[in-house]
Structure formats: structure tokens, C-alpha cells
N, C-alpha and C positions, 0 to 999 in steps of 0.2 A: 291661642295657647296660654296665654298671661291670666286670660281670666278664667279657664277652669278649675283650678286648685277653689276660685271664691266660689262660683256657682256650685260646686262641692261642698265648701263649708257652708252655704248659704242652705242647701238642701238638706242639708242635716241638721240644722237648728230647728228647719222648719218640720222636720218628721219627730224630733226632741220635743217641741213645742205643741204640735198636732196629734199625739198619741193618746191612747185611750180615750177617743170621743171627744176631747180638747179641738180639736179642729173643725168640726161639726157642729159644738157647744156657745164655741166664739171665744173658747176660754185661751187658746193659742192668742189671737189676736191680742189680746190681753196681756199674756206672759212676754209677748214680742214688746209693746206699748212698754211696759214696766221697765222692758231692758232697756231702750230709749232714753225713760226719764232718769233711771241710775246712771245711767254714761253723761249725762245730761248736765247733773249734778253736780258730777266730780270733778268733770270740766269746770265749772264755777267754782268748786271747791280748792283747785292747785289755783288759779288766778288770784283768788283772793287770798288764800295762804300766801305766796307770792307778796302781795303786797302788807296787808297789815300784819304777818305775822314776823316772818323772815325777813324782811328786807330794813326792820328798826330794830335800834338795839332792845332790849327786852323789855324793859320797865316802861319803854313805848308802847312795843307792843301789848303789854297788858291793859292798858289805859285804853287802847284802840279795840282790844276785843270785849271787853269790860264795857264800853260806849255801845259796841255792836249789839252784846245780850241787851244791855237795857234797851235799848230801842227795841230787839225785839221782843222783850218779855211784854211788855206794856200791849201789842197789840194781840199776845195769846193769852190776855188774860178777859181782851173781850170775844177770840176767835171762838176762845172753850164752850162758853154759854150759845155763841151763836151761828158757828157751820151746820152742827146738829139740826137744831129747829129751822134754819134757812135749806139743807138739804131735803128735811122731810116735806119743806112749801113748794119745791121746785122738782118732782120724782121723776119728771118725765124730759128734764134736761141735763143729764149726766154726762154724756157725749159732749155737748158743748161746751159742761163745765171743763170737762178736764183738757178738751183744744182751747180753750180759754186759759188755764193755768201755762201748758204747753208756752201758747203765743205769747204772754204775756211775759215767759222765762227769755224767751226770742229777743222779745224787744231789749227786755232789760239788760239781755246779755249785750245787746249792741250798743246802747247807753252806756252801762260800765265801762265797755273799754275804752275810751276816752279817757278814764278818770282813774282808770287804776295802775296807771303809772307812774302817778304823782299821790295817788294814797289820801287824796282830800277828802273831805267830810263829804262833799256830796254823791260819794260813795255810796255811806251808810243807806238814804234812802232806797238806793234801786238795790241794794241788796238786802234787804230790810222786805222789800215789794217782792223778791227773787226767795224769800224763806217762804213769804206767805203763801205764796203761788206753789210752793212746794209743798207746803204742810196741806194745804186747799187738795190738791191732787193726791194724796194721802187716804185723805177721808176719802172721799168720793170713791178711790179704787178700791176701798174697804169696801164700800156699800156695794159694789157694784157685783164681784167674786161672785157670790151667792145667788146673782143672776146668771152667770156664766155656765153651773157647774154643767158638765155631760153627768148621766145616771152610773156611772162605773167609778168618779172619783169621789170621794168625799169633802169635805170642807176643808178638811185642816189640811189634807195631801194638794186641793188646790191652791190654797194657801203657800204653802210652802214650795210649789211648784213656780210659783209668781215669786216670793221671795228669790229665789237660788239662780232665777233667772236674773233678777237684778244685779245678785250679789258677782254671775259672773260679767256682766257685764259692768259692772265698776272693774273688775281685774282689769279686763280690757282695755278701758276708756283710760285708765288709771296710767299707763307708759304714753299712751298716745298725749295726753294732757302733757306730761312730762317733756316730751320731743317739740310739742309746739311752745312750748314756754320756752323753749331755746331758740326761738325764733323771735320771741318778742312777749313781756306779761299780759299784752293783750289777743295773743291768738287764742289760748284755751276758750276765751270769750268767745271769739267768731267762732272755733269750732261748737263751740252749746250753742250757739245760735242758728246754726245749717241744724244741729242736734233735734234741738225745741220744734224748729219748724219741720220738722220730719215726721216728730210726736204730735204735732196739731192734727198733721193728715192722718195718722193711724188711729187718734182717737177718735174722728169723725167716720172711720170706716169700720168701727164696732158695731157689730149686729144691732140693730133697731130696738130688739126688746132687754139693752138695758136699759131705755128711755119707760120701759113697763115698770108702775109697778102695781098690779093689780093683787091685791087683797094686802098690801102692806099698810101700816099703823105708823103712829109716833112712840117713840119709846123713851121714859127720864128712867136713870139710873139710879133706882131710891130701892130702898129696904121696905118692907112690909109694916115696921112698925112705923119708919119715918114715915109713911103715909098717910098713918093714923094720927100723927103728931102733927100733919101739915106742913113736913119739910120735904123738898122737895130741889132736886136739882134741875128745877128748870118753872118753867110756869104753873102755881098752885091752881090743880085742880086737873091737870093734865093728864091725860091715859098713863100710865107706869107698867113697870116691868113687877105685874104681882105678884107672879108663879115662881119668879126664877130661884130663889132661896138663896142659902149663904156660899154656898160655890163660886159664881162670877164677882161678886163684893169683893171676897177674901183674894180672888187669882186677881183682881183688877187692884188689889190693896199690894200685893206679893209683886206685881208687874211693874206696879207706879215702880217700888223700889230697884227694880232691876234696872228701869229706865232711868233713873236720877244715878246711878251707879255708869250708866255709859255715857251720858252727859256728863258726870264728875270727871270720867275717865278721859273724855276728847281734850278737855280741856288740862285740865289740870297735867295730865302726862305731858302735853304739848311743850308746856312751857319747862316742865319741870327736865325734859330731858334735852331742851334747848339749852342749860343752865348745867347740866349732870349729863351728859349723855351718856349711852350705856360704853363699855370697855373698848377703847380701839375703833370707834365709830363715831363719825362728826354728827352735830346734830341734828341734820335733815335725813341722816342715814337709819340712824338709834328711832326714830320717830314712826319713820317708813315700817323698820322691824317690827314695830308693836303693832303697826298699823294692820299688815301681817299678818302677825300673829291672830290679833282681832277678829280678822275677816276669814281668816283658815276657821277659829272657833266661830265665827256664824256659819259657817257653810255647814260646818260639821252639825252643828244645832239642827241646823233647818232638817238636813240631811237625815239624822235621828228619829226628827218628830214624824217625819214623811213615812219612815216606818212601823213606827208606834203609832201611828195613826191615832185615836184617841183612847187605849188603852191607859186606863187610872190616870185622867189631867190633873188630878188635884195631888195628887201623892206625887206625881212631877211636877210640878210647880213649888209642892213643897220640899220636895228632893234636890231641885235645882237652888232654891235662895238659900237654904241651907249650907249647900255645898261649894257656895260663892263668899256667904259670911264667916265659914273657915276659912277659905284662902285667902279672903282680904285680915284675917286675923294674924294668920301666917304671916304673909307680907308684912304687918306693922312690925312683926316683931324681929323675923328674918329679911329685915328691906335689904332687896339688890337687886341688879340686874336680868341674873335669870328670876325672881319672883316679878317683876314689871313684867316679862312676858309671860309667865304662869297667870296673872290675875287679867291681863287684857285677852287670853285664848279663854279663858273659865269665864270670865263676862261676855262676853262671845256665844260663848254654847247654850250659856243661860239666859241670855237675853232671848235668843231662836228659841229653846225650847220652850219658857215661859210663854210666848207669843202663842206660839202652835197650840200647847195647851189650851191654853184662854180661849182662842176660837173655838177649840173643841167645846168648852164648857158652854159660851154663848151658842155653841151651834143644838148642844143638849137643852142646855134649860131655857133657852129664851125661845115663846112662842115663835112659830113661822113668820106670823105677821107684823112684827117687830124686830126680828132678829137684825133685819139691814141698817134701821136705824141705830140698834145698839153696836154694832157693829163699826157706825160713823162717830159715835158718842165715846166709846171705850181710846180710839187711834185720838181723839182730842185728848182727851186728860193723858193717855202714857206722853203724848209728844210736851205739854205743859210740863213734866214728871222731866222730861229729861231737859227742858230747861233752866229749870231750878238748878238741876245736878250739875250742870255744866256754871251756873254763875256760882255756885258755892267751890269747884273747882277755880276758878279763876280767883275767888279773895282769899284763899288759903296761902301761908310763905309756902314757901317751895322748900318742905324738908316732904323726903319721902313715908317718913315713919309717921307724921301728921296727918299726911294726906290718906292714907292707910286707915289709920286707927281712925278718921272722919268718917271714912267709907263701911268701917266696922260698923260705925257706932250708925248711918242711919239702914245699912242693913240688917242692924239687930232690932230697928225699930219696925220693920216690915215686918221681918220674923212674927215676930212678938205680938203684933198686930192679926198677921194673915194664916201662920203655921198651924197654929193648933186647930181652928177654925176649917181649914182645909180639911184636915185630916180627922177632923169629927165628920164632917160631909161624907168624905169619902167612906165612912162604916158606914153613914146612913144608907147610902144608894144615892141616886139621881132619883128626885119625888118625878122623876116626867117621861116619858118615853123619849127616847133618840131617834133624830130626823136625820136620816143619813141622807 
């Protein structure tokens, strides 16, 4: 009797996840996998909030997550140059890349606990090794999608189909994380641990031919003329992305900024409403709120792009940073509480939409036979994009109207950068046929 209501909810994820040829495709198995490692995550995520952020007084705590970024910016700054070209050398083991990132989440979650209730340094390592394994499983699931699709869904709706699966599954994992931290700062550990190792086995039991990749290429994300100048983001001399024009440059220049605007935001709100919390709300409550907030405007994003399918990606991408660099303009000048959650639901929507987009654009202009690797190439640098955001979040004081008018100032620099550019493409056409 007890366990019907799950074998219920269990069958209906699964007809959620198996619909339109997803299930036949392997792209289900996928969307199931993702939701895995999002529950996965978050569980890591309350433990170690738990210890380094919450649990010292604050100017502690910035010094501890301030140590945290630096150790991890230093190895995404050789990850960026080198998962790319390391995934296009190994096409035929993706499967065990990503049960490799999984197990490795496993292990380290079981290492942590140990050590994260004492908050010591030797912390930072295995969660350091616990980001990498995350961002490594990132890419790879980027590259992968595109082998999955069934002939009925498109790219950017599969996309966003594997998003939104995630995003409910952090809702999920998100109280349960909570309920075992009341048990002790190391259970959310053990549970990402049973978590990871659950994710090892489903990503070994993904159809065979994502380990294919037959007629696929290398691809560096250069401009036409940088190639003629012999610049090159990646090895001189290298195959490049020659056809794609100013569309992915300019959504991949618009995205960085969106990205560095949700890294400002983790961070930076963090501490700012640990210090200010919002009205009638202690600080781990005010925090949760935006958090919230946040994840209502991803869902909503995701949700949107799933419908707009790739109807004008540039003219939304440039409708979206736009519509972000007013309301972080707002906010500096009207700072308060309800604008803190106006700007974290608007970053939110813009972050999903921009994404969606982009894929659109990579999945339009970039050859077939490159598309995967640009695909693994683009998830590096936005993820680099939103580390920067987040350690320029952490050395800013903590005035809100500061932190505002920062966020203004480098989304006017995207603007300014990717806006007009977009929207000259966009009168152009797409110079390329679209590969549905």
C-alpha cells in the first residue's frame, strides 16, 4: 500500500521524460541522469553552505569563500583551453566520462564528510575536485544532447527539456538536503553520495551511440578574420568554425555577461543579505527567498524558450540583456528588498532564455560536423564567465546600491559589445540553412 502513491509518481516522470520519442531516442535516460546530478549537487551545496558560509561570523566567512574561488578559478583557467580539445581526442568515451565525474562526486562526497564539521582547509581540495567533476560533466552533457535528439524534438526544446528536469529536481533534493542537515552537517554528504553513485549507474546505461561520433570534427571558436590574422582560441592552424558569422560570437559575448551577472549574484547576495536581510526575515530565510525567486525565473526561462522554440534567437538574447541592464539600473537606484527579488527572478529568466537561444544559434549556424564540439567549447567559457562574476561579487563592500550599479556597469559592457551586432544579424538572415 505504502509504496504505490511512488511507483505512481515514479511512472509518470517516466512517461514526463519518455514523450515524444525521448524514450526511444535515449534522450529520457538523459533527462533522468541530469536530474540525478542536480539533486546531487545541491546536496553538496547545503553542506558546504553549512559549513563555510553560515556557520562563522562573516568577514570569516568571506576570507573562506574568497580562498574557495581562488583555488577554483586557477584550475578553470586551464580546464577552458583544455576539456574541449581533450573531449574531441576521446568521442568514443562519454559514457564513462560522465560515470567517472559521477563516481568521483561519490567519493569525494564521502571524504568531505569527515572534514566539514570542523570547516578546515583540507576541505577546500575535495571540493575544489567536487566543482571540477561538475563542470567536466557539464560539458560532456552538452556534447552529448545532440546525439540524443528523437526526429520530433528540436535542439533547443531538448535542451530545455534536460534543463527543467534538473531545475526540478534541485526543488526536490533542496528540503531533503535541509531535513538531513538536521541530523548532522555531514549527512547531505552521504546522501550525494548514495546520490553520485546512482548517477555512475545511469550514465553507463546510456544508449551505446553516444560513445559515436561518426562524421564529427574539431571546432575553435574564432571569427573569420581572427583566422586570417592567426588568432586563434585554441591550437594555430586548427579546423575552425568558418561559416558561422557574427550570431554565436555576439549570443556567446551577450551570454558570457549573463553568466558573470549569476555568479555576481550567488555570491554577492549571499553575504549581502546575511548582513541586511530582507524585512522580518533572518538571514538564511531572506537568502532561501531569492534563491526562490531565482529558480522560479529559471524555470520560467527554460519554460518560455521550450516554446519559442528558435523563433528570432538573436533579437532574444538581445531583448533579454537589455531587459536585465534596466532592471539592475533600477535596482541601483531604487535598492530594496522587493528589487533584490525583482533582479534575482529577471536573472533567472535571462540567464534560461539566453542559453536556449544560443543553442538555437549554434544549432543554426554551426556545421553538423562540429556542432558538438562547439557546443562543449561555448559551456566552458559561459562557466569561466560566471566565475569571474561571482569573485567580483565577493570583493565588493556590501552596500547594495554598489553592488547594483557594478552589475550595471559590466552588463552595459556586454550590451555594448554583443546588442547591436545581434540585431544587425538578425536583418541579415542566417547565411546557412537550419538543421532541425
Amino acid at each position: 500500500m505504502l509504496r504505490a502513491p511512488f511507483r505512481c509518481a515514479a511512472r509518470g516522470v517516466r512517461r514526463a521524460t519518455h514523450a515524444h520519442g525521448a524514450g526511444e531516442s535515449g534522450l529520457g535516460k538523459l533527462i533522468e541522469l541530469h536530474a540525478v546530478n542536480s539533486a546531487g549537487d545541491v546536496l553538496i551545496t547545503i553542506a558546504l553552505a553549512s559549513t563555510v558560509f553560515f556557520s562563522v561570523p562573516t568577514d570569516q566567512a568571506r576570507g573562506r569563500v574568497a580562498l574557495y574561488l581562488a583555488v577554483t578559478m586557477a584550475p578553470f583557467v586551464f580546464l577552458a583551453p583544455v576539456i574541449g580539445p581533450l573531449l574531441d581526442r576521446v568521442p568514443h568515451g562519454r559514457r564513462a566520462a560522465m560515470a567517472s565525474a559521477m563516481l568521483a562526486r561519490a567519493l569525494l562526497a564521502l571524504m568531505m564528510s569527515g572534514a566539514v564539521a570542523s570547516g578546515g582547509l583540507e576541505l577546500y581540495p575535495a571540493a575544489l575536485g567536487v566543482l571540477v567533476a561538475s563542470k567536466a560533466y557539464g560539458v560532456v552533457r552538452s556534447a552529448v544532447v545532440p546525439r540524443l535528439l528523437p526526429p520530433r524534438i528540436a535542439l533547443v526544446k531538448a535542451n530545455s527539456r534536460v534543463t527543467l528536469g534538473g531545475l526540478l529536481a534541485t526543488g526536490l533534493a533542496a528540503p531533503l538536503g535541509g531535513a538531513l542537515h538536521q541530523l548532522g552537517p555531514q549527512w547531505p554528504l552521504y546522501g550525494a553520495c548514495v546520490v553520485f553513485a546512482f548517477g555512475t549507474y545511469l550514465s553507463l546505461s546510456l544508449p551505446h551511440k553516444v560513445d559515436s561520433a561518426k562524421g564529427e570534427a574539431r571546432a575553435r571558436l574564432a571569427a573569420p578574420e581572427s583566422r586570417r590574422r592567426g588568432r586563434w582560441w585554441g591550437r594555430a592552424g586548427a579546423p575552425g568554425l568558418r561559416t558561422v558569422g557574427a550570431s554565436v560570437l555576439h549570443g556567446l559575448q551577450a551570454n558570457g555577461a549573463l553568466r558573470m551577472l549569476s555568479g555576481f549574484l550567488t555570491f554577492f547576495l549571499a553575504f549581502l543579505l546575511r548582513v541586511h536581510p530582507l524585512g522580518g526575515l533572518s538571514p538564511a530565510f531572506s537568502l532561501g527567498f531569492v534563491a526562490v525567486a531565482a529558480g522560479a525565473g529559471n524555470a520560467l526561462g527554460t519554460a518560455m524558450a521550450a516554446l519559442l522554440r528558435s523563433r528570432g534567437p538573436e533579437k532574444t538574447i538581445a531583448l533579454v540583456l537589455s531587459v536585465t541592464l534596466g532592471t539592475t539600473i533600477v535596482a541601483a537606484v531604487l535598492f530594496g528588498a522587493f528589487m533584490v527579488v525583482v533582479v534575482a527572478a529577471v536573472a533567472g529568466i535571462s540567464q534560461a532564455l539566453g542559453k536556449q537561444s544560443l543553442d538555437s544559434l549554434i544549432q543554426r549556424d554551426v556545421p553538423e560536423e562540429v556542432r558538438t564540439s562547439a557546443f562543449a567549447r561555448s559551456e566552458t567559457l559561459l562557466q569561466m564567465c560566471w566565475v569571474v562574476g561571482g569573485a567580483i561579487g565577493i570583493l565588493l563592500p556590501l552596500n547594495g546600491v554598489v553592488g547594483m550599479s557594478v552589475a550595471a556597469a559590466f552588463l552595459a559592457l556586454g550590451a555594448a559589445t554583443a546588442v547591436r551586432g545581434l540585431l544587425a544579424a538578425a536583418r541579415r538572415g542566417s547565411p546557412h540553412p537550419r538543421v532541425a
